[in-house]
N, C-alpha and C positions, 0 to 999 in steps of 0.2 A: 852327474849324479854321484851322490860321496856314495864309496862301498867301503865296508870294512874289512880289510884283509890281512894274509897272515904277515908274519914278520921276514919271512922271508922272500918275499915278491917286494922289501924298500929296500934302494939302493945304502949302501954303505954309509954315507951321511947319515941321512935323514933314518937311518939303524940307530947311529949312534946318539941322535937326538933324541930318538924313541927311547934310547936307554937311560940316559941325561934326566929325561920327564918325569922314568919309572923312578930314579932314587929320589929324583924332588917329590913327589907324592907319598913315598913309603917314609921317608926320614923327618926329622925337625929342622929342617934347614927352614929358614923367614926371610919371607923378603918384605922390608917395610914395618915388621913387626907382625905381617901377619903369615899365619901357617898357610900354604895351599890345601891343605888337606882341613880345611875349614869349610864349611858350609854357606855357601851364599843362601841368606835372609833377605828374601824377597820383600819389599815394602809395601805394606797390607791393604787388599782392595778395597776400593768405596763405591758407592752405589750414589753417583750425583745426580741433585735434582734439577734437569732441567727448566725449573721453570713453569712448565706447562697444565694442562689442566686435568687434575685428576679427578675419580670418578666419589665423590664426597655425596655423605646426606641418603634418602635412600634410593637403594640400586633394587630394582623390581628385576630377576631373571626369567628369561622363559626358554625352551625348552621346544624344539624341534628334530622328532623322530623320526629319522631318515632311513628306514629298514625297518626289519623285524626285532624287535625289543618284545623278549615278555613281561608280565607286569613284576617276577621278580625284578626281572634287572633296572626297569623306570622306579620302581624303588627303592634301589640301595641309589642310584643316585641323586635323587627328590630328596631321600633322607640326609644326603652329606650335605645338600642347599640348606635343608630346614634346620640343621645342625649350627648353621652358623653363624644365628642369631643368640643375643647377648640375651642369658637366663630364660631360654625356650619356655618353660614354665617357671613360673615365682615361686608357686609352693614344693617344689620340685631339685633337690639337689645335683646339682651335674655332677657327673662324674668326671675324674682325673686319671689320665691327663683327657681332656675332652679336643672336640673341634674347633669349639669355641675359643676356647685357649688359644690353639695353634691360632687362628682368627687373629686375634687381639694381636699377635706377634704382624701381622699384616700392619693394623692398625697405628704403628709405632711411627710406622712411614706418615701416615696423613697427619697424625698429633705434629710431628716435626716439620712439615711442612704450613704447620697454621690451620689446616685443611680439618673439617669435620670428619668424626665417622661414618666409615659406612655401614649401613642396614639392610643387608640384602635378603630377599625375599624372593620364596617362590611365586610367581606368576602361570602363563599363560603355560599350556602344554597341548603341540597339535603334534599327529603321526601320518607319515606319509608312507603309510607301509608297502605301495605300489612302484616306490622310488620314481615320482615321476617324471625327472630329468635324465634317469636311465641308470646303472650303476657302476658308471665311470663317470666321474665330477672332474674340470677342471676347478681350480683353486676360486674362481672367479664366478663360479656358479655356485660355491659356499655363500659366497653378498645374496646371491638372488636367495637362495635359499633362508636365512637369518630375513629379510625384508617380506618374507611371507608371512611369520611370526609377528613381527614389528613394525607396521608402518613411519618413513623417514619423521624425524623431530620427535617422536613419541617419545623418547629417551627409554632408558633400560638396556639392558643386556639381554644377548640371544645366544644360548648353546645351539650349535648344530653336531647333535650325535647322529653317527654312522654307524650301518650294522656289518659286520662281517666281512659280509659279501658284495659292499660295495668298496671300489677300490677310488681314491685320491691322490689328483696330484701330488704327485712327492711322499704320502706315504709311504714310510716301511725305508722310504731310499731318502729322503731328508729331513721330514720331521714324524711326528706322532700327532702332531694337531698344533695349532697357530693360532692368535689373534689379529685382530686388523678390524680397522675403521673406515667411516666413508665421513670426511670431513664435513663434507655439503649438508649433509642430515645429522651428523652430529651422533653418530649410532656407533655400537660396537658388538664383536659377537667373539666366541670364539667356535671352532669346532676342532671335535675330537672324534678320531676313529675307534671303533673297537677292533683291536689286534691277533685275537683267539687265532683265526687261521691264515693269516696276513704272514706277522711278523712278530708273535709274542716274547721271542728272546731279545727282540727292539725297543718292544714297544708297550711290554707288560713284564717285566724284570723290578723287581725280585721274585715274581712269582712262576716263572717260567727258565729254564737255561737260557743262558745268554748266548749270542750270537759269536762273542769274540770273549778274549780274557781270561779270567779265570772261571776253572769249571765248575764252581758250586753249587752244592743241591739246593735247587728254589724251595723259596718259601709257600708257604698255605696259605690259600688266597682267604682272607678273614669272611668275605662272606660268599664263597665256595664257587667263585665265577672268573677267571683267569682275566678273561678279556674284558667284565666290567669295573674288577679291580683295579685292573691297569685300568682303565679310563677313568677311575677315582684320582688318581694322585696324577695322571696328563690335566683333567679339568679343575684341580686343588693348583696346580701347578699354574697354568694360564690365567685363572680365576685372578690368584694373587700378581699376576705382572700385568694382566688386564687394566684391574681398580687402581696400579701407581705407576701404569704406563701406557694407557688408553691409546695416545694419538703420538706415540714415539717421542715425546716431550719431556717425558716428566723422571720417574727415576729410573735410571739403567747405567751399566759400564760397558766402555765401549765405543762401536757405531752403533749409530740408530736404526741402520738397515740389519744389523746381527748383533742385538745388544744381549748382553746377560741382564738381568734383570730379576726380582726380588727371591724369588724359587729356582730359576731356574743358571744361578750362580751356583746352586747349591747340589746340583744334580747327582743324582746313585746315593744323597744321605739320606738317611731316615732316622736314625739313630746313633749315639756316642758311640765314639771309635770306630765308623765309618771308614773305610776304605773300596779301594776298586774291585769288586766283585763281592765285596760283604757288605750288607747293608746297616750295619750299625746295632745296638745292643738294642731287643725289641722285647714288649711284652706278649708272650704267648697265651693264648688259650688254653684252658686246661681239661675241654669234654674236645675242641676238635682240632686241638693243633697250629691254630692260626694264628699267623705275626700280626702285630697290629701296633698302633702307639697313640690310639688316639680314639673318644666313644662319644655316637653320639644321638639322634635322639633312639628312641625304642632300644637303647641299648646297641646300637650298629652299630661294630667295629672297623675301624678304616685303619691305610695305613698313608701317611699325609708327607711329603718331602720338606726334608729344614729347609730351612729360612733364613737368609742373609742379616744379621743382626745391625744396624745401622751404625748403633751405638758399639759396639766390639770388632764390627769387622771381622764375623766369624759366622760359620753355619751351626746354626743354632736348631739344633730336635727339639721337641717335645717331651722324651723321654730318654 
């Protein structure tokens, strides 16, 4: 294991090497023509397309309540579903920046693949609010769970949201929530946990202190719910690598076993000038203080993570 230590724990040499290094980095000496004290310019990521079959045409989602959800919180996120359809109403102006929009930024991917768009749709909504596989899930009882909502071949998408209080493999210690398919039937789902009392500086940041980093004051959750917010931009986030990377095939960088993939290339941004522990320039609320960048129907503010640009090769906000 390298440690770093002081200068005087290295032998006389490799002193005066160490001292050799310090004027090649402080001065203009070049070698080659070029400065050491230059910046190595990484060669800009892409997001390739495997190939494989992505989720085009329309995507009916449904919705399985694993816990206690009250009807605000199946709301705000029924709402981000209904949001992200193309001109929710005709006679109806959307607002900017909307969900929709962020949406369409999705959409870039299927255009450039030849691929139709997708039209997703609320469907089906069942609650199991007795938890009745118990409230400790392995990973693998999320399948069983999604296949109660959907029977195999019926196509669509299935969320599996969790309340609180039940705990998930690998939650809080690996992921926040995951997609996966079952090849044979041809299905997908994702599931996501809510974080409030788990691991919200994991797994609901920016709206909670973070776990590690820098210490800054979190943000206001836009519609007043810590753990359902964070579950807004985990299921925005999966949603989008779900639809262009269904069955590990189709767009991602990387392995296919741990790809980045369309959002989640783009992690901790939300807005211009993004960095590690600031989440990027946001637009605020002016009655309750909430960050948001993105409106969508009945006026519900979300806040939605950029999006790997295809065409730039950048993370791209909404605002």
């Amino acid at each position: 294991m390298w440690k770093l230590m002081g200068s005087s724990q290295f032998s006389k040499p490799v002193a005066r090497l160490l001292v050799l290094l310090q004027f090649l980095l402080t001065s203009n000496v070049c070698i080659g023509a070029r400065k050491l004290t230059s910046l190595y310019q990484s060669p800009p990521m892409a997001l390739t397309y495997h190939g494989g079959t992505l989720l085009q045409g329309d995507l009916p989602v449904s919705i399985l309540w694993y816990g206690n959800f009250s009807p605000a919180q199946k709301s705000t996120v029924a709402d981000f579903l209904l949001s992200l359809k193309n001109n929710p109403h005709k006679n109806q102006k959307t607002a900017k920046p909307s969900v929709t929009q962020w949406w369409n930024s999705v959409e870039t991917y299927m255009k450039k693949a030849g691929q139709k768009p997708t039209h997703v749709s609320l469907s089906t909504q069942l609650s199991d609010h007795n938890c009745s596989l118990g409230k400790t899930l392995k990973k693998s009882q999320i399948s069983e769970l999604a296949h109660r909502v959907n029977s195999p071949n019926s196509g669509g998408l299935t969320l599996v949201l969790t309340a609180p209080d039940v705990a998930v493999e690998g939650f809080c210690m690996s992921n926040c929530g995951f997609h996966d398919s079952n090849r044979k039937s041809n299905s997908v789902f994702i599931w996501v946990g809510n974080s409030a009392t788990q691991c919200p500086g994991q797994c609901a940041w920016p709206f909670h202190q973070p776990i590690y980093g820098p210490q800054t004051p979190p943000l206001v959750a836009p519609n007043a719910d810590v753990g359902v917010d964070g579950m807004v931009v985990n299921i925005a986030t999966l949603l989008a690598g779900t639809v262009t990377n269904p069955f590990a095939n189709g767009y991602y960088l990387g392995s296919a076993e741990a790809p980045l993939e369309v959002a989640s290339a783009c992690t901790g941004v939300y807005g211009k000038g993004a960095y590690p522990g600031y989440a990027g320039e946001l637009l605020v609320d002016s009655s309750s203080g909430a960050s948001y960048n993105a409106v969508g129907v009945n006026g519900r503010k979300y806040l939605l993570p950029a999006l790997f640009d295809p065409y730039t090769s950048q993370c791209e906000a909404i605002v």
